[in-house]
N, C-alpha and C positions, 0 to 999 in steps of 0.2 A: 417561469418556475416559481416555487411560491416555497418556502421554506418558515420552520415552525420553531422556536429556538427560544427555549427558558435559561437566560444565564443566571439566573439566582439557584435558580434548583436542580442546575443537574449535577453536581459536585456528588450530592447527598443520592444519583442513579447510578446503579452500577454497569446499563446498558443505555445508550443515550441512542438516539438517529433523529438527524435532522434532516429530511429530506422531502423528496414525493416518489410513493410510486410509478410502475406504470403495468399496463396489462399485457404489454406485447416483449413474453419472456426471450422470444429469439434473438433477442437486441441486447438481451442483459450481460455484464461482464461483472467480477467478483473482486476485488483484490484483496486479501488479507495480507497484512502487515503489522510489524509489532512496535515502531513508533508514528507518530502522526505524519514525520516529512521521507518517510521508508517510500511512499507510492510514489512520491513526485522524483526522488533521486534513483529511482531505478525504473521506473517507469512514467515516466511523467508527460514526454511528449507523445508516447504512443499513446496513452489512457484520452489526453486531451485531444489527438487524434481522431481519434473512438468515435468522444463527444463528438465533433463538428460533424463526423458519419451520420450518427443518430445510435450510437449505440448508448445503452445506460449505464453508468460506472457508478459501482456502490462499495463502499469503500471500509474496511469493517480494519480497525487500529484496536493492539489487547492490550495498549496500556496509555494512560495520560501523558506517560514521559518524564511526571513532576522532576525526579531527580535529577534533573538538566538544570536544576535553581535548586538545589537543595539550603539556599542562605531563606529563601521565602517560604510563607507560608505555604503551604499544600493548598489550599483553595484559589491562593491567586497563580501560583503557577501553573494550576490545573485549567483555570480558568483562560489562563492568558493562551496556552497552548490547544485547547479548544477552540477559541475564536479564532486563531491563526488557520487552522486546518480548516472552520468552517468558510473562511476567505478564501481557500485557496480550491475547495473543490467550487467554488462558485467560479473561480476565473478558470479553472480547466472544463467546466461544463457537466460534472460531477450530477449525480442525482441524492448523496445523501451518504453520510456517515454515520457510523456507529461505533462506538467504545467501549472494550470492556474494561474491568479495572484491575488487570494485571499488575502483580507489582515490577518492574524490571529486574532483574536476576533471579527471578524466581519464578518464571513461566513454566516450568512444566509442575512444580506443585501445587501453587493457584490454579492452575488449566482445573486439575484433577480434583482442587476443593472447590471450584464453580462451576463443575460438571461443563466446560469451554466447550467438549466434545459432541453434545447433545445442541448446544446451542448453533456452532458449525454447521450439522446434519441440519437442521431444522433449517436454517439458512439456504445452504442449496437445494432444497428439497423447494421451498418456500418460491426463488427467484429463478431455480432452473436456469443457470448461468450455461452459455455455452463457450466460453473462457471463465480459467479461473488465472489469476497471477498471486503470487507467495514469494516468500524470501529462498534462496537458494541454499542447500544443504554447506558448503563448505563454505558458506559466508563466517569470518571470524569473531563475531560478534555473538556473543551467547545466546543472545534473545531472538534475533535472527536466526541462528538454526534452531532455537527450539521453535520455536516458529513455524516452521518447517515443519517440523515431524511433527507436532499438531495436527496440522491441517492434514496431511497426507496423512497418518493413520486415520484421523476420522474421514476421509474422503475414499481411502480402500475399504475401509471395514464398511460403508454404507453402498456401496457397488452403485455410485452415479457415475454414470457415462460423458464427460466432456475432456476437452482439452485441459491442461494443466500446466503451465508454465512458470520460470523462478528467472527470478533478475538478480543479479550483484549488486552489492553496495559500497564492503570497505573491502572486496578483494576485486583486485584488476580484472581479471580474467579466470576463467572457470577452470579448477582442478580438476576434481568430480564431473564423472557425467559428460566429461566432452564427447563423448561418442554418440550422444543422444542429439536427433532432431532441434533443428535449432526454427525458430520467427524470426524473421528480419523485418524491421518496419521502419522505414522512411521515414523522418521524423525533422527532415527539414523546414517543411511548414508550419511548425508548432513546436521547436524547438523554443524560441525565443517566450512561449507563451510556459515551456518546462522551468525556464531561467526566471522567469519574473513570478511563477508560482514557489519556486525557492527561496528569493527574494523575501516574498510575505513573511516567509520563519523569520519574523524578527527577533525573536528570543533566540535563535539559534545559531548565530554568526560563527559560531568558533565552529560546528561540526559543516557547517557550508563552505569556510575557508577550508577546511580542510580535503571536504570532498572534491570543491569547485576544481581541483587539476584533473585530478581522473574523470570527472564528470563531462568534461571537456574532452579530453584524451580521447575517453573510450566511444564518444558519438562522433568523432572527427574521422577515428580508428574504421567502426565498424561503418561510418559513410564510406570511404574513400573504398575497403571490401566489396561494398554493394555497389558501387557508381552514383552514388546523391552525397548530399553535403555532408547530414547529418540523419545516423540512423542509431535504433537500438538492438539488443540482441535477445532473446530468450531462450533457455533451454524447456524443450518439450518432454515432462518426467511423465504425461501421462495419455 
């Protein structure tokens, strides 16, 4: 895999991707997310799973995060938290990222002044993903459910036809929506590879200690449901 990556100049882009395509859309999976370590903590073994399948995991993050350093500068934190995500889709087997420049706590008025919606649509239309994964509606975290309702209005309003799935993050378990279809994926064989792709988030120890109990919890939880070690769960909204 060959990757293409300007750290001087993507601060000053407001859409980055560093990755490679490929021509064989039936393989492709989508995940939007609204910070850089959102895919790996809620979906991180399954994604890397994927990879080792042959499936392609393309990873689209709507904001840099900067605010996680608010003592530093916006370019070095920007920076610093780019290079961490781009290490981390390389060791889950990733095909490529891209960022929009979201500001955090203000996702749904940005969305709407960088037309986010148009860029979505174009997106799956573009890779014909036949999973998509997104942040789950009753996630408590503001960016995360706007996040959510992002994606999902632009993805009814353009009538594409795939799966559609949302993972937890800072809620244990699912309020909303439990009556809907759920994925279960195995994820003992690549759990270890979800843990050391968290790891990477070196700038981000304080939300990893925080997550790392439930994170644990919840794939120890939904293994012992399924009969394997460790597995993850998805709800099916679409």
């Amino acid at each position: 895999m060959s990757y293409q990556f300007q750290t001087e100049s993507y601060i000053n882009i407001p859409l980055l991707f560093c990755g490679m395509n490929s021509d064989n859309t039936d393989n492709n999976i989508i995940v939007f997310c609204a910070h850089s370590d959102d895919q790996i903590f809620g979906a991180g073994g399954t994604l890397a799973k994927y990879a080792k399948e042959g499936k392609n995991i393309y990873t689209y993050i709507f904001s840099f995060g900067e605010f996680s350093h608010p003592w530093l500068k916006r370019n070095v934190s920007v920076k610093m938290r780019v290079k961490e995500s781009y290490d981390v889709d390389r060791l889950i087997g990733g095909k490529g990222i891209r960022f929009f420049d979201l500001k955090e706590g203000t996702f749904p008025e940005d969305a709407k002044r960088l037309k986010i919606n148009k860029e979505i649509e174009k997106i799956i239309r573009q890779k014909k993903p036949v999973k998509i994964f997104t942040h789950a509606v009753d996630d408590p975290h503001p960016d995360h459910s706007a996040m959510h309702r992002i994606v999902l209005d632009t993805f009814d309003k353009m009538g594409y036809k795939c799966d559609v799935y949302t993972f937890d993050i800072w809620n244990w378990f699912a309020v909303k929506d439990r009556h809907l279809p759920k994925l279960w994926v195995d994820i003992s064989s690549t759990f270890k590879t979800k843990m050391a792709a968290l790891r990477t988030f070196k700038s981000q120890k304080a939300a990893f200690m925080t997550l790392l109990p439930s994170t644990y919890a919840k794939a120890i939880i939904y293994g012992l449901r399924n009969g394997v070690k460790f597995a993850e769960v998805f709800r099916k909204i679409r």
